[in-house]
Structure formats: structure tokens, C-alpha cells
C-alpha positions as CSV (number, residue, x, y, z in Angstrom):
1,X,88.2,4.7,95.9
2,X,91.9,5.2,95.0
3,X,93.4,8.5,93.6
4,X,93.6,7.7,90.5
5,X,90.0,6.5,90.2
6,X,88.8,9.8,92.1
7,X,90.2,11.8,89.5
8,X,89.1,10.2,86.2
9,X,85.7,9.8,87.8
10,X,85.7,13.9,88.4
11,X,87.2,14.3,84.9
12,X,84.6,12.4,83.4
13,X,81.8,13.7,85.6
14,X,80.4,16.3,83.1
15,X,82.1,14.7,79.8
16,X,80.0,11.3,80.3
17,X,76.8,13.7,79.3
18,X,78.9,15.3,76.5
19,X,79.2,12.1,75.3
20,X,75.6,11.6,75.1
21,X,75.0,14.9,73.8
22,X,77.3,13.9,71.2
23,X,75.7,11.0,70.1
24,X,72.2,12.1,70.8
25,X,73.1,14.2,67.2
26,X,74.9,11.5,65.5
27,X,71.5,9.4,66.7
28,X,69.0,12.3,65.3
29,X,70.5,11.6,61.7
30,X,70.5,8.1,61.7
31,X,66.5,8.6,62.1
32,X,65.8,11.4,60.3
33,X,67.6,9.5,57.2
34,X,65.7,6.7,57.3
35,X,62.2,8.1,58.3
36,X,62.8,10.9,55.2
37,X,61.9,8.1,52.0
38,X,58.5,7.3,53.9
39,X,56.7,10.7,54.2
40,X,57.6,10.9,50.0
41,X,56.1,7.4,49.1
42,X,53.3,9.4,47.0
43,X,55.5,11.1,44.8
44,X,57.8,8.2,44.5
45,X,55.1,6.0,44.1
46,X,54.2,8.9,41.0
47,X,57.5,9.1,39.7
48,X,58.7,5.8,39.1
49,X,55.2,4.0,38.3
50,X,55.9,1.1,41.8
51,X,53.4,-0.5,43.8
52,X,52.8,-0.7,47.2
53,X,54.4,-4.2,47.7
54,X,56.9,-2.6,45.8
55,X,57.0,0.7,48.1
56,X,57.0,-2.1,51.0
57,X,59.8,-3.8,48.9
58,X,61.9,-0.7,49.4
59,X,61.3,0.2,52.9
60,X,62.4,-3.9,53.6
61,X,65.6,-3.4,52.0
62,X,67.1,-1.0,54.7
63,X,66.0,-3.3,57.4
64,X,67.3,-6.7,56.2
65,X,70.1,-5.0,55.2
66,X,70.5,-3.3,58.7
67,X,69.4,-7.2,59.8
68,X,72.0,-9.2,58.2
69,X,75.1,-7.0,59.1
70,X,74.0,-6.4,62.7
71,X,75.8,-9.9,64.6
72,X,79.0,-8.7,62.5
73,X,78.7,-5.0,63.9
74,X,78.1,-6.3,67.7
75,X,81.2,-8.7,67.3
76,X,83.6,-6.0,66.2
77,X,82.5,-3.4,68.2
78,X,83.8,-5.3,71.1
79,X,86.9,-5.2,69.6
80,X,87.3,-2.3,67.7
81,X,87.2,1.7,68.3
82,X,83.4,2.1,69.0
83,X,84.3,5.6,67.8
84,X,85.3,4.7,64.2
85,X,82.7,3.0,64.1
86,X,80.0,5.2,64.9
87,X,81.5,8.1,63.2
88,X,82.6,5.8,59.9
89,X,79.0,4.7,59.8
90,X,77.5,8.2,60.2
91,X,79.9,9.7,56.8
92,X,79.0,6.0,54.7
93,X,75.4,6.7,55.7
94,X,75.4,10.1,54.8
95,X,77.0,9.2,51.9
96,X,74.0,6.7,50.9
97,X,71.5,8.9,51.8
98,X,72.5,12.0,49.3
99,X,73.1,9.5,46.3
100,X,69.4,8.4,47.1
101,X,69.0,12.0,45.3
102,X,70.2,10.8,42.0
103,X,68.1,7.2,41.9
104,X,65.7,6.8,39.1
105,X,64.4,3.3,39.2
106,X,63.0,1.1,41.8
107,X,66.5,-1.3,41.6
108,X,68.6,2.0,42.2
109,X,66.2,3.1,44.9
110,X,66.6,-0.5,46.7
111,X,70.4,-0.4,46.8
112,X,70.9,2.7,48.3
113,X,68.4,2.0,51.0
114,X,69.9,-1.3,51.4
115,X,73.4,0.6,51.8
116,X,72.0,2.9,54.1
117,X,71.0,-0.1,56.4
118,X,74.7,-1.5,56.0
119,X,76.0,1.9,57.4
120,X,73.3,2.4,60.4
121,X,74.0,-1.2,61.5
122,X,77.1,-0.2,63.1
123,X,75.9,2.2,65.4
124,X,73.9,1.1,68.1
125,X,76.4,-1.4,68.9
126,X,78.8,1.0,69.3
127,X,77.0,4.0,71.0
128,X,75.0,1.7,73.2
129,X,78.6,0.2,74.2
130,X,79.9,3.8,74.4
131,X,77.6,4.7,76.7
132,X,77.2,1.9,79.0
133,X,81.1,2.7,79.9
134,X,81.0,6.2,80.7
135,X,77.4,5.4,82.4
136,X,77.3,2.8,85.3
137,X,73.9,1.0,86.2
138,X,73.1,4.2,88.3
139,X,72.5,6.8,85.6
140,X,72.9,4.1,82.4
141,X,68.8,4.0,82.0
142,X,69.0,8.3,82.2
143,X,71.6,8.5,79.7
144,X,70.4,5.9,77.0
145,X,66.8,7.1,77.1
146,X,68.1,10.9,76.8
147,X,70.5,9.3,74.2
148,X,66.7,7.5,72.5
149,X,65.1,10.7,72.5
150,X,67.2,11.8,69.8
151,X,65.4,8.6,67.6
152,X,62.2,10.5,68.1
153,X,63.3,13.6,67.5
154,X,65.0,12.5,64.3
155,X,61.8,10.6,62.9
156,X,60.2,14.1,63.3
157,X,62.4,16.0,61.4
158,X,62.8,13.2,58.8
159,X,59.3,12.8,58.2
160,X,58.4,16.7,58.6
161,X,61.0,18.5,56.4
162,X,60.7,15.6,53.9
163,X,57.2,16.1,53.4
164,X,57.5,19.5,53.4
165,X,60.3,19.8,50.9
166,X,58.9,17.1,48.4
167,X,55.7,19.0,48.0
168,X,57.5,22.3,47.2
169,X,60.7,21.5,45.6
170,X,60.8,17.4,44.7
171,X,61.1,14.2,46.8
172,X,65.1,14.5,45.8
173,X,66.5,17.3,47.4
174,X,65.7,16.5,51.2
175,X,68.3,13.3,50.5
176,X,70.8,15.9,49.2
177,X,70.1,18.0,52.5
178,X,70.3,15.4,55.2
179,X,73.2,13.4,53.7
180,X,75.7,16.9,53.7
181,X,74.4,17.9,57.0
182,X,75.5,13.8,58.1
183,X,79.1,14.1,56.4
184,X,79.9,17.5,58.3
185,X,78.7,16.3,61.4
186,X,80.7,13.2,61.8
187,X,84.0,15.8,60.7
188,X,83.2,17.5,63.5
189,X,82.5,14.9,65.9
190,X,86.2,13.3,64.9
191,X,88.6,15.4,66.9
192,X,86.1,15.6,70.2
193,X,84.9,12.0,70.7
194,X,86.6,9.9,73.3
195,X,87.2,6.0,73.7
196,X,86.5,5.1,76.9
197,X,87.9,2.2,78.3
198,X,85.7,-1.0,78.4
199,X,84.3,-1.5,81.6
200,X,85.2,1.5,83.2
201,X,82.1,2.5,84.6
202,X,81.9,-0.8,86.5
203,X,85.6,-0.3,87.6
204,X,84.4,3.4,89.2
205,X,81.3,1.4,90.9
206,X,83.0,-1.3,92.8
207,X,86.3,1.5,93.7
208,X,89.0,0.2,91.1
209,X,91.3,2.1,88.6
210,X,89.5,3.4,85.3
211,X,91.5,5.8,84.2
212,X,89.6,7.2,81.0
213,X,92.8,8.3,79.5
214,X,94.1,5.0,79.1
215,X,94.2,3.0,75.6
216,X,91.5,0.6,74.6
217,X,93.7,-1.2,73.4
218,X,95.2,-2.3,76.5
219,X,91.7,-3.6,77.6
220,X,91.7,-7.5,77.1
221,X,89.1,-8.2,74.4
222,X,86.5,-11.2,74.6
223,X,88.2,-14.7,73.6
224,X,87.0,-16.7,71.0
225,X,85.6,-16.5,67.5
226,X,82.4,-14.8,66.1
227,X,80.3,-17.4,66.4
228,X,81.3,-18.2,69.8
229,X,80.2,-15.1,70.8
230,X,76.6,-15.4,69.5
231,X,76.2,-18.8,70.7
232,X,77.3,-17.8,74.0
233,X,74.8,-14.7,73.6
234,X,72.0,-16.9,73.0
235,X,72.6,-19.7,75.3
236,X,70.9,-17.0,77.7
237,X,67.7,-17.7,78.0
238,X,66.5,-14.4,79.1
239,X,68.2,-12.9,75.8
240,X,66.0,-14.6,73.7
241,X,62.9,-13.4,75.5
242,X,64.4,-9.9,75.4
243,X,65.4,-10.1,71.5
244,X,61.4,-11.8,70.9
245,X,59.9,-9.3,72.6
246,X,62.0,-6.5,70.4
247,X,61.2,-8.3,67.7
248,X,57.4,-7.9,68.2
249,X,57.8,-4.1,69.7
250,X,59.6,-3.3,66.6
251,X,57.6,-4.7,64.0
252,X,54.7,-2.4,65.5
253,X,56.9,0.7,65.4
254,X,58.1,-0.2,61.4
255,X,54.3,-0.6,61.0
256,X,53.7,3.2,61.7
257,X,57.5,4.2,60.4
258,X,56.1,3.3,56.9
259,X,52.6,3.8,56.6
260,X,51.5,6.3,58.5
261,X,52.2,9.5,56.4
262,X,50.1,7.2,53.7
263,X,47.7,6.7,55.9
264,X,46.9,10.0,56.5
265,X,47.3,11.0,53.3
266,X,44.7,8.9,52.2
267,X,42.4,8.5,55.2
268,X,42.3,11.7,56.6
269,X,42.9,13.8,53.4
270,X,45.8,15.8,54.4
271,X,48.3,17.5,52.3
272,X,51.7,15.5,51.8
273,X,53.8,18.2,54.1
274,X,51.1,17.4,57.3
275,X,50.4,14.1,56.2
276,X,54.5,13.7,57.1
277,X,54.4,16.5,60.3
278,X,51.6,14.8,62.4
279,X,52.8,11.6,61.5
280,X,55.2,11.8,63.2
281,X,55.0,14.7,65.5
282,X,52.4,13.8,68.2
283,X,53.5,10.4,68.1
284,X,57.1,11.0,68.4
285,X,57.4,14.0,71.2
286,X,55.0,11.8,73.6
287,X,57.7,9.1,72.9
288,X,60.3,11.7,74.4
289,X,58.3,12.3,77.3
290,X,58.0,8.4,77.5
291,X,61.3,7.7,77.2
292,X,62.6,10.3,79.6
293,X,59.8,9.2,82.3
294,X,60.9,5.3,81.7
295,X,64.8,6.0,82.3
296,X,63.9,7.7,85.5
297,X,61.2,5.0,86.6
298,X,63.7,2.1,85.8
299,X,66.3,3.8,87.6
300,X,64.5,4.1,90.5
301,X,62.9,0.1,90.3
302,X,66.1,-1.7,89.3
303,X,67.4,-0.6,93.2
304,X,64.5,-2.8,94.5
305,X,63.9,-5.6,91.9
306,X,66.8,-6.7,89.3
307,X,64.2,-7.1,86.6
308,X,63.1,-3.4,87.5
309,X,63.8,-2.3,84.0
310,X,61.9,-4.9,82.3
311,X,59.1,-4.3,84.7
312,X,59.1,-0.7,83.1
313,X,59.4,-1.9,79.6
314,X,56.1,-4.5,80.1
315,X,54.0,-1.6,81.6
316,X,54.6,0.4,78.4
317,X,54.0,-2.2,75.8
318,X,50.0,-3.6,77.8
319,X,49.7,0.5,78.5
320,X,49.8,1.2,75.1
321,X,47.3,-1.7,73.8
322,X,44.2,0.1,74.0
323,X,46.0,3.7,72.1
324,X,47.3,1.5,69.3
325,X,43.4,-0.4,68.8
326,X,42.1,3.6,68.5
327,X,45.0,4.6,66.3
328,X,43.8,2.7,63.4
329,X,39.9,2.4,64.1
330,X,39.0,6.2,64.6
331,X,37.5,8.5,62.2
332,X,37.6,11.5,64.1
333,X,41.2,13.5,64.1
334,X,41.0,14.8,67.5
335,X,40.4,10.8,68.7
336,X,43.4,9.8,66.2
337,X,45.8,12.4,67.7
338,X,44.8,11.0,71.2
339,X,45.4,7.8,70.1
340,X,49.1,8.6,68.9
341,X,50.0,10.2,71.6
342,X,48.8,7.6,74.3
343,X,50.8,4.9,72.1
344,X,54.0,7.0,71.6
345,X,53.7,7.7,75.4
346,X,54.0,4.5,76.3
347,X,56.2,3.1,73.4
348,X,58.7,5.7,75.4
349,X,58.6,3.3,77.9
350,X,59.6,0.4,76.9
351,X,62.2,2.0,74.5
352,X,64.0,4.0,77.2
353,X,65.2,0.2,78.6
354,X,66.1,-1.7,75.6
355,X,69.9,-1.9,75.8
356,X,69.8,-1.0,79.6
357,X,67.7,-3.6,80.4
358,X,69.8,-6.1,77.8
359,X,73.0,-4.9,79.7
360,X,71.3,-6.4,82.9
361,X,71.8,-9.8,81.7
362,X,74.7,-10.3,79.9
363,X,78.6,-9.6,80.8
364,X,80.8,-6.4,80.1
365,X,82.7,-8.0,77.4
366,X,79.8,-9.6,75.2
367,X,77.6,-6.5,75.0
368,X,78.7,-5.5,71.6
369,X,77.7,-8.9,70.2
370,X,74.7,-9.1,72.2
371,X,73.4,-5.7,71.3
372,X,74.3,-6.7,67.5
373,X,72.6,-9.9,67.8
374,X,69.5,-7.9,69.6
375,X,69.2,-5.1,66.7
376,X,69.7,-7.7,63.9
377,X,67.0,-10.3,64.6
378,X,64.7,-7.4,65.8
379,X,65.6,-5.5,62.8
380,X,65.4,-8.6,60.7
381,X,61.1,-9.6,61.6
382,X,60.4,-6.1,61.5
383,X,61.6,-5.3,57.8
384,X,58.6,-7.8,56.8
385,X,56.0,-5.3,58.3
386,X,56.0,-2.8,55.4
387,X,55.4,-5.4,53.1
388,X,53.0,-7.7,55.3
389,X,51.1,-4.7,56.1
390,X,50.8,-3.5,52.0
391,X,49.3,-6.8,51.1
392,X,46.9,-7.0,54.4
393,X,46.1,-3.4,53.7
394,X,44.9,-4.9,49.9
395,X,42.5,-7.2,51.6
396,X,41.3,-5.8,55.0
397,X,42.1,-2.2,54.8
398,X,45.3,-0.3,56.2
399,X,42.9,0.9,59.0
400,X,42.2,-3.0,60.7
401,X,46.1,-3.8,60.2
402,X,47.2,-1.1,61.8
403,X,44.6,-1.8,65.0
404,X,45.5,-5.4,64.5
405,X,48.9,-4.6,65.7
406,X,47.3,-4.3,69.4
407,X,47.6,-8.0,69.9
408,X,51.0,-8.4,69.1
409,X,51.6,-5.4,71.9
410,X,49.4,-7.3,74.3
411,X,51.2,-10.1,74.1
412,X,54.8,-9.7,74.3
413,X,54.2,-7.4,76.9
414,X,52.7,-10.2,78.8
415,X,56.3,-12.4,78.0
416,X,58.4,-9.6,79.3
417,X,55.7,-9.1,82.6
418,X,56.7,-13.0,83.2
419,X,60.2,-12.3,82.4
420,X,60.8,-9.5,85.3
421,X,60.1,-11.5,87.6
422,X,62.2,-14.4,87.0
423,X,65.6,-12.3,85.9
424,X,68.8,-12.5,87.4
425,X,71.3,-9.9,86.5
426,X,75.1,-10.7,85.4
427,X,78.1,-10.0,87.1
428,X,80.1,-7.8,85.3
């Protein structure tokens, strides 16, 4: 390794977890915003006179918004500042998220949670990018499912504080508190974020110059137009398995995003605060200890098998089959709680390797627009569960849909079992 590439990597030994750290904040609030409207439904519901397919409606609206922009956020976050864009997305969503305080019909309510998917769309391009240059394939499975501990962590706090503050003090002023809290953390963030350079963790790995202080702009960008990019994307055959399976993995998690605190709240009688707190709560810090366990198991498999990652992520998708069956057929709270945390468990699992395990299959310069194409199509099936669910809810009960979502586990996590073992990584 030369001099120069000695020294950056020393430099950037310590700030490449700052990074995360960084992020994992900017990350918490991109959650807890979103997960806040669901643990209010009730009251909403109250308020404006809406119906469930109208509630479902609502909760859409951030996702196909979030959907439709996500191709265009991949393909400029490989050529713009993935730090303006992350940290411009944070203060817009903010933004969005405190005007959702002063809505008071059920049009007004769907535009600023369709805004609020415009400004989220941006980031996981960019951070995932971010992170996959200060972190080379050696530690880049640790780092983004420390980094995706921050999505459970913020679904907590969304879904906890909202319920707690909408039964005290109105549905409102939770907006009002997460959107100021957004807007003061991405000031902060501006003056102690970084650019890396793109590609400079594969530089460090195969010994050539990355020196972290240089431009991005200096960095050759990908040739070609937008749609290049994406067909190029999904020529890949193992991308389209990988964004399938997402799309399947996500619709699950959407399912109990949404309806859960309801669920509760109507099933199991609780109040609207612990309808939101165990909600998410059990669910939520099992998918920490998931996610942390699947970084470190994929770390460890991807130095004997190159689909060692995938492996990971099909062993948490069959692993939690049987915990998401119990989840919606129980009667018993103790069983239920069981149930949620042997799902969120292993729903850690297969999140900790989404973009890692992407990154294994596509080259340095296209995983902005493959990432964007990734979130967008996932994002885009799983904004119909809210509403799918409301009407199968109407004729089979919330309790068989919600179990019924076992089978769509079982079986993509069958796809990505036969994908593992037939994936061949990309040279970066």
C-alpha cells in the first residue's frame, strides 16, 4: 500500500464509524416520521370522519410517492454530493412532517405524506452509497446493519411518543416535535459530514491511492443517460431476484408498519399510548439484535461463499415463517409478544444485507441507480399493503391477513435460498 493510501486509510479509520453514527441519526428520523401518523390512525380516523381504505389511502401515498422518485434519486446520487442529498432530504422532510400539524382534511393529509415520501426517497441512495465508500466488503455488512438499526430504533420512537402524545395532548403536536428536531439536526450535520470519494474503499482494498480529502468531483461519473443506467441495472438477472424478493419482504413489514397499533387497539384492548409502544417495541429491538447478528454472520459467510450474504438474508425470511403465522392467530399476549419478537428477530436478518448484499452484484459506479431502482419498486408493491390489507381485513378479519403474510415470507425466502447459490459477485 503506498504512503498516501496508508495515511488516508489511518485518517479515516475511526471517521468511517462517525460517518455511520452520523447517519444512524439522520436514519432514526426518517423512521420515526413516517411510523408517527400510524400509532394516531384512531384519532385521525375521529377527527376527520375517513375510512379505513381511506386510512390505507393515506399511508399509500408516502410509499408511491417514495416509489415513483426513487430511480431519479439512485441516478443522481451517482452524480451528485451524496451529502446534499441526504442532508437536503432530512430539512424538506422535516419540513413535511411539521406542516402535517396544520392538515385538516383527508386531501391535505395525503399531500404532505406524499411529500414526505418525495424527501425520504433521496436518502438511502445516498447513505447506502456513503457508506459502501468509507466501508469495503470487510466491515460494509457491520456498518450498514449498525447504520439499519437506527430504522428500528426510529419506528420505536415514532410509534411510542406518537401514541403517547396523541392521547394526552392531540395527534398534531408529535408532527410539530419530530419535524423541528429533523430541521436542527441536518444544521448540525452540515459542517461535519464528509464526501468521500467514490470507490475509495475498494481503492484501500486492492492497495491504490484513495485519498479521502480529494474532490468528488474529480471522480469520473457513470456514462450515459438515466435510462441507460436502469436498463443496465436490470439487465442483471440477480437484481431482479434481489429487488422481488424486497418487494415481498417489504410488503410484510408495511403490513405491520400500518396496522399493527390498530390491531392492538382493537384486538387486544389496549390504550392508544401501548397500543403504539408494543407495537413496535418488541418487534423492533429484536430487529436490532437481528440485524446486528446478520451483519456479523454475513461477514463472516461472504469469505467462504460469494452469495454468503444472501444465504443470511434467506435464513431470516423461512426463520421467521412460523413467528409471523402466530403473530396474527394468537389470543394470548404473552404468545403475541413471542411471536413479534421471533419475527422481528429474524426480519433483522435479512435487513442487515439488503444493500450489502445488492452491492455484491452490481459495479461501483451503478450503485446509486441500483439502490434507487431497489427502494423504488420495493417501495412501490409495498405501498398497496395498507390498503390491500384494510379491504381483506373487511372480509376475513385483520387477524387471518396478517398470518396470511407467512406465505409470502416462505416463499421468497425460498427464491433468495436458490439465488445464493447461483451468485457471482461483480468486479468493482
Amino acid at each position: 500500500m503506498t504512503e498516501t493510501s496508508t495515511s488516508a486509510t489511518r485518517q479515516g479509520s475511526s471517521y468511517k464509524w462517525l460517518v455511520v453514527g452520523m447517519l444512524w441519526f439522520v436514519c432514526f428520523f426518517n423512521y420515526a416520521d413516517r411510523q408517527a401518523i400510524f400509532s394516531v390512525f384512531p384519532l385521525i380516523k375521529e377527527q376527520l370522519h375517513l375510512s379505513d381504505v381511506e386510512l390505507g389511502v393515506i399511508g399509500g401515498s408516502f410509499m408511491w410517492m417514495y416509489a415513483i422518485f426513487g430511480p431519479f434519486a439512485g441516478w443522481l446520487c451517482d452524480r451528485l454530493p451524496r451529502k446534499t442529498l441526504v442532508l437536503g432530504g432530512l430539512i424538506f422532510w422535516s419540513v413535511v412532517t411539521a406542516a402535517t400539524a396544520v392538515t385538516h382534511n383527508y386531501m391535505q393529509l395525503t399531500i404532505c405524506r406524499a411529500l414526505g415520501g418525495l424527501g425520504e426517497a433521496f436518502y438511502f441512495p445516498a447513505a447506502m452509497s456513503l457508506i459502501s465508500d468509507y466501508h469495503g466488503a470487510a466491515t460494509r455488512s457491520r456498518a450498514m446493519s449498525l447504520h439499519q438499526s437506527s430504522v428500528y430504533a426510529g419506528s420505536i420512537a415514532g410509534g411510542a411518543v406518537s401514541g403517547f402524545i396523541g392521547e394526552y395532548y392531540g395527534w398534531r403536536s408529535s408532527f410539530v416535535l419530530f419535524g423541528i428536531a429533523g430541521i436542527i439536526l441536518g444544521l448540525l450535520l452540515w459542517g461535519l459530514l464528509r464526501e468521500p470519494v467514490r470507490g475509495m474503499s475498494e481503492a484501500a482494498e486492492s492497495e491504490g491511492p484513495a485519498d479521502e480529502a480529494q474532490s468528488p468531483v474529480a471522480h469520473a461519473h457513470p456514462g450515459g443517460g438515466m435510462m441507460e443506467g436502469f436498463r443496465e441495472v436490470l439487465r442483471n438477472r440477480m437484481v431482479r431476484l434481489l429487488i422481488f424478493v424486497f418487494i415481498g419482504a417489504n410488503f410484510v413489514a408495511v403490513v405491520f408498519l400500518t396496522w399493527m397499533p390498530t390491531f392492538l387497539y382493537q384486538k387486544f384492548h389496549m390504550s392508544l399510548s401501548m397500543a403504539g409502544l408494543n407495537s413496535t417495541v418488541y418487534l423492533q429491538i429484536a430487529s436490532v439484535l437481528g440485524v446486528l447478528s446478520g451483519g456479523w454472520l454475513a461477514d463472516v459467510l461472504v469469505r467462504r461463499m460469494t452469495g454468503g450474504r444472501l444465504l443470511t438474508q434467506s435464513l431470516g425470511l423461512l426463520c421467521g415463517v412460523p413467528f409471523l403465522f402466530l403473530t396474527g392467530w394468537t389470543t394470548s399476549v404473552p404468545f403475541l409478544i413471542l411471536a413479534m419478537v421471533g419475527f422481528g428477530y429474524f426480519k433483522g436478518l435479512y435487513d442487515a444485507n439488503i444493500f450489502a448484499g445488492l452491492y455484491d452484484v452490481v459495479p461501483v459506479e451503478r450503485r446509486g441507480v441500483a439502490a434507487g431502482v431497489l427502494n423504488s419498486l420495493g417501495w412501490l408493491g409495498a405501498g398497496f399493503a395498507p390498503v390491500s390489507i384494510a379491504l381483506g381485513a373487511a372480509h376475513y378479519g385483520m387477524s387471518a391477513c396478517i398470518s396470511a403474510t407467512a406465505g409470502i415470507y416462505l416463499f421468497i425466502g425460498l427464491l433468495l435460498l436458490w439465488g445464493a447459490r447461483r451468485v457471482k459477485a461483480v468486479a468493482a
